[in-house]
N, C-alpha and C positions, 0 to 999 in steps of 0.2 A: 897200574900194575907195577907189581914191583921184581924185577929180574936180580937174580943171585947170580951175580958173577962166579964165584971160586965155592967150593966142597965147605960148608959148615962144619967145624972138628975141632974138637975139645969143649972149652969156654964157648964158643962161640956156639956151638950146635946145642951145647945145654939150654943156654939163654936162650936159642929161638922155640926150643920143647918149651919151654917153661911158656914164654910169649903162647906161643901155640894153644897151649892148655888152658890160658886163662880166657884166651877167645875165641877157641871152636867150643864146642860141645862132644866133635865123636871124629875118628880117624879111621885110616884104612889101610890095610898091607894087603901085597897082593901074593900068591900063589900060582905059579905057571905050572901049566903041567907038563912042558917039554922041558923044565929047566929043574929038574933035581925032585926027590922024593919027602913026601911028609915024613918019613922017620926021621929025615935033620932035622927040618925044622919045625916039630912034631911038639918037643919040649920048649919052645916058644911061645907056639900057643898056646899050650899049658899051663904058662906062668900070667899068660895072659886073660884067662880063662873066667874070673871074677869082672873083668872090665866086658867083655864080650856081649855086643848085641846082636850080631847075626851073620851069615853066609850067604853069600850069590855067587852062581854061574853067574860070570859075564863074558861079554865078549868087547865089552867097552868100561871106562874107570877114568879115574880123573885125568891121567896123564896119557892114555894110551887107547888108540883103536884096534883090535888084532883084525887080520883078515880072513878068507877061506872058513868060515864057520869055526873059527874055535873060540875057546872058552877058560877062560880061568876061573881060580877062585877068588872072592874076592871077599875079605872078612873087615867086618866093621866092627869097630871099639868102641867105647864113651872117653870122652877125657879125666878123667875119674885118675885120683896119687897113687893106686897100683900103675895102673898104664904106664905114668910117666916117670915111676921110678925102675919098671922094666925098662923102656925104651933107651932109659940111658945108662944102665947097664949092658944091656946089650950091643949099644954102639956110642961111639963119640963123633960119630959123622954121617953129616945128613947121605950122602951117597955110599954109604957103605951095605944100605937095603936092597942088597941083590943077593939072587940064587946064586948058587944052591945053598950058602952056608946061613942067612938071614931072606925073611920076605923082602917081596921089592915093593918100592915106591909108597914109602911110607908120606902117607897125603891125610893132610887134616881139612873139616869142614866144619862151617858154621851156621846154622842152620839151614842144614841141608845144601850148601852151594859150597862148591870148593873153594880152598881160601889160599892154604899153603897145597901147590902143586909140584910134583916130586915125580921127574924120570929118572930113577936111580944110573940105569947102564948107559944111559943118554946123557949123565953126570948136568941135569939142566932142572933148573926149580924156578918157582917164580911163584909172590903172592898175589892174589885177587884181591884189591880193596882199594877202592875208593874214599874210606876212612881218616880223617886227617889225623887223628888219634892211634888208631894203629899205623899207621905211614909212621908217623913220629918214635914210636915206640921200636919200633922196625931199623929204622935207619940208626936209632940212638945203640943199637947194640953192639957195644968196642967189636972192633974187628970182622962184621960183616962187609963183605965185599958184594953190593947190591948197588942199582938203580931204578931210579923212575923212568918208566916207556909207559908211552901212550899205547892203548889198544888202537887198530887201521880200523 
Protein backbone atom coordinates (compact mmCIF):
# COMPACT_ATOMS: atom_id res chain seq x y z
CA UNK A 1 0.00 0.00 0.00
CA UNK A 2 0.91 3.19 -0.86
CA UNK A 3 0.03 6.18 1.71
CA UNK A 4 0.02 9.98 0.39
CA UNK A 5 1.51 11.98 2.62
CA UNK A 6 0.45 15.78 1.57
CA UNK A 7 -2.85 17.10 -0.90
CA UNK A 8 -2.00 16.25 -4.68
CA UNK A 9 -2.27 19.91 -6.45
CA UNK A 10 -1.55 21.12 -9.59
CA UNK A 11 1.18 18.98 -11.58
CA UNK A 12 1.22 16.75 -9.33
CA UNK A 13 -2.69 15.85 -8.94
CA UNK A 14 -2.76 15.89 -12.83
CA UNK A 15 -0.06 13.12 -13.24
CA UNK A 16 -1.70 11.02 -10.68
CA UNK A 17 -5.44 11.41 -12.91
CA UNK A 18 -3.52 10.69 -15.75
CA UNK A 19 -1.75 7.48 -13.86
CA UNK A 20 -5.22 6.78 -12.48
CA UNK A 21 -6.87 6.63 -15.82
CA UNK A 22 -4.43 4.53 -17.64
CA UNK A 23 -4.99 1.82 -14.70
CA UNK A 24 -8.44 1.73 -13.33
CA UNK A 25 -11.15 1.21 -15.61
CA UNK A 26 -14.09 3.15 -13.75
CA UNK A 27 -14.22 5.76 -10.56
CA UNK A 28 -16.57 7.11 -8.05
CA UNK A 29 -17.71 10.45 -6.39
CA UNK A 30 -19.75 10.55 -3.75
CA UNK A 31 -22.98 12.62 -2.94
CA UNK A 32 -24.03 13.00 0.83
CA UNK A 33 -27.17 14.04 1.45
CA UNK A 34 -26.68 16.08 4.68
CA UNK A 35 -23.83 17.97 3.08
CA UNK A 36 -25.20 20.30 0.41
CA UNK A 37 -27.83 20.04 -2.51
CA UNK A 38 -27.74 18.41 -6.15
CA UNK A 39 -28.54 21.94 -7.68
CA UNK A 40 -24.53 22.66 -6.97
CA UNK A 41 -23.38 20.14 -7.94
CA UNK A 42 -26.03 19.19 -10.45
CA UNK A 43 -23.90 20.72 -13.46
CA UNK A 44 -20.94 18.34 -12.72
CA UNK A 45 -22.63 15.63 -13.22
CA UNK A 46 -23.78 16.88 -16.26
CA UNK A 47 -20.59 17.21 -17.75
CA UNK A 48 -19.98 14.17 -16.69
CA UNK A 49 -22.92 12.47 -18.06
CA UNK A 50 -21.34 10.64 -21.30
CA UNK A 51 -18.66 8.68 -18.95
CA UNK A 52 -21.52 7.70 -16.56
CA UNK A 53 -22.25 3.90 -15.62
CA UNK A 54 -24.57 4.03 -12.79
CA UNK A 55 -25.90 5.14 -9.20
CA UNK A 56 -26.22 3.47 -5.66
CA UNK A 57 -27.69 4.07 -2.48
CA UNK A 58 -24.96 3.17 -0.14
CA UNK A 59 -24.34 3.36 3.09
CA UNK A 60 -20.68 2.02 2.63
CA UNK A 61 -17.82 3.16 -0.63
CA UNK A 62 -14.41 2.79 -0.72
CA UNK A 63 -13.19 5.16 1.70
CA UNK A 64 -15.94 5.53 4.22
CA UNK A 65 -18.72 3.50 6.39
CA UNK A 66 -21.68 5.82 7.45
CA UNK A 67 -23.55 4.82 10.44
CA UNK A 68 -27.39 4.95 11.97
CA UNK A 69 -28.92 3.78 8.59
CA UNK A 70 -27.87 6.29 6.19
CA UNK A 71 -27.21 6.52 2.72
CA UNK A 72 -25.51 8.29 0.01
CA UNK A 73 -25.15 8.55 -3.41
CA UNK A 74 -22.80 7.07 -4.78
CA UNK A 75 -22.16 7.43 -8.84
CA UNK A 76 -19.69 5.46 -10.84
CA UNK A 77 -17.76 6.63 -13.95
CA UNK A 78 -15.67 4.65 -16.77
CA UNK A 79 -12.22 6.09 -17.15
CA UNK A 80 -12.96 7.20 -20.52
CA UNK A 81 -10.87 11.27 -21.97
CA UNK A 82 -14.32 13.10 -21.16
CA UNK A 83 -13.81 12.01 -17.47
CA UNK A 84 -10.44 13.01 -17.15
CA UNK A 85 -10.58 16.04 -18.93
CA UNK A 86 -13.51 17.10 -16.49
CA UNK A 87 -11.92 15.93 -13.42
CA UNK A 88 -9.20 18.31 -14.03
CA UNK A 89 -10.94 20.96 -14.85
CA UNK A 90 -12.87 20.88 -12.11
CA UNK A 91 -10.03 20.56 -9.60
CA UNK A 92 -6.29 20.72 -9.26
CA UNK A 93 -6.27 18.82 -6.03
CA UNK A 94 -6.92 15.48 -5.01
CA UNK A 95 -8.62 16.84 -1.61
CA UNK A 96 -10.53 19.45 -2.98
CA UNK A 97 -13.57 16.63 -3.56
CA UNK A 98 -15.83 17.78 -0.84
CA UNK A 99 -19.42 19.19 -0.35
CA UNK A 100 -21.09 21.14 -1.00
CA UNK A 101 -19.21 22.90 -3.73
CA UNK A 102 -17.59 19.39 -5.64
CA UNK A 103 -18.54 15.49 -4.99
CA UNK A 104 -16.38 13.87 -2.34
CA UNK A 105 -13.95 11.29 -2.44
CA UNK A 106 -13.13 11.06 -5.60
CA UNK A 107 -11.74 7.09 -5.60
CA UNK A 108 -10.76 5.05 -8.73
CA UNK A 109 -10.84 1.23 -9.28
CA UNK A 110 -9.56 -1.49 -11.25
CA UNK A 111 -11.38 -4.13 -11.93
CA UNK A 112 -13.63 -3.79 -9.53
CA UNK A 113 -11.21 -3.47 -6.28
CA UNK A 114 -10.41 -0.18 -5.17
CA UNK A 115 -7.08 1.07 -6.13
CA UNK A 116 -6.66 4.82 -5.55
CA UNK A 117 -8.62 5.38 -2.03
CA UNK A 118 -9.61 9.00 -1.41
CA UNK A 119 -11.27 10.60 2.08
CA UNK A 120 -11.54 14.06 0.87
CA UNK A 121 -12.44 16.01 4.40
CA UNK A 122 -10.18 13.35 6.18
CA UNK A 123 -7.65 14.97 3.73
CA UNK A 124 -6.05 11.06 3.71
CA UNK A 125 -5.55 8.78 0.31
CA UNK A 126 -3.65 5.82 -0.09
CA UNK A 127 -3.18 3.35 -3.13
CA UNK A 128 -3.98 -0.57 -3.08
CA UNK A 129 -1.28 -2.29 -5.09
CA UNK A 130 0.85 -4.83 -4.84
CA UNK A 131 2.16 -4.10 -8.40
CA UNK A 132 5.71 -3.44 -8.80
CA UNK A 133 4.96 -1.45 -12.05
CA UNK A 134 2.54 0.57 -10.74
CA UNK A 135 4.39 1.15 -7.30
CA UNK A 136 7.16 2.47 -9.71
CA UNK A 137 5.03 4.50 -11.73
CA UNK A 138 3.60 5.88 -8.48
CA UNK A 139 6.44 6.92 -6.66
CA UNK A 140 8.30 8.21 -9.96
CA UNK A 141 5.73 11.11 -10.01
CA UNK A 142 8.01 14.66 -9.43
CA UNK A 143 6.69 15.86 -6.32
CA UNK A 144 4.39 13.28 -4.85
CA UNK A 145 4.73 13.20 -1.29
CA UNK A 146 3.93 9.25 -0.56
CA UNK A 147 5.19 6.04 1.05
CA UNK A 148 5.29 2.22 1.29
CA UNK A 149 3.25 0.78 4.48
CA UNK A 150 2.82 -2.63 4.87
CA UNK A 151 -0.93 -3.73 5.45
CA UNK A 152 -1.19 -5.28 9.67
Amino acid sequence: MIVIDSNPKDKVYSQLIDLAFEICDEFHLVLRKDMGSLKVVGPILKKLQSSFKEMKEQSEWASTILGDNQTARVYYYFTDENAKKVLKELSDSLYDWVQPHLPEDLSFFKDGKAWLITSSHEKESFIDTQDNYEIKKILSIPGLNAHIEEWD
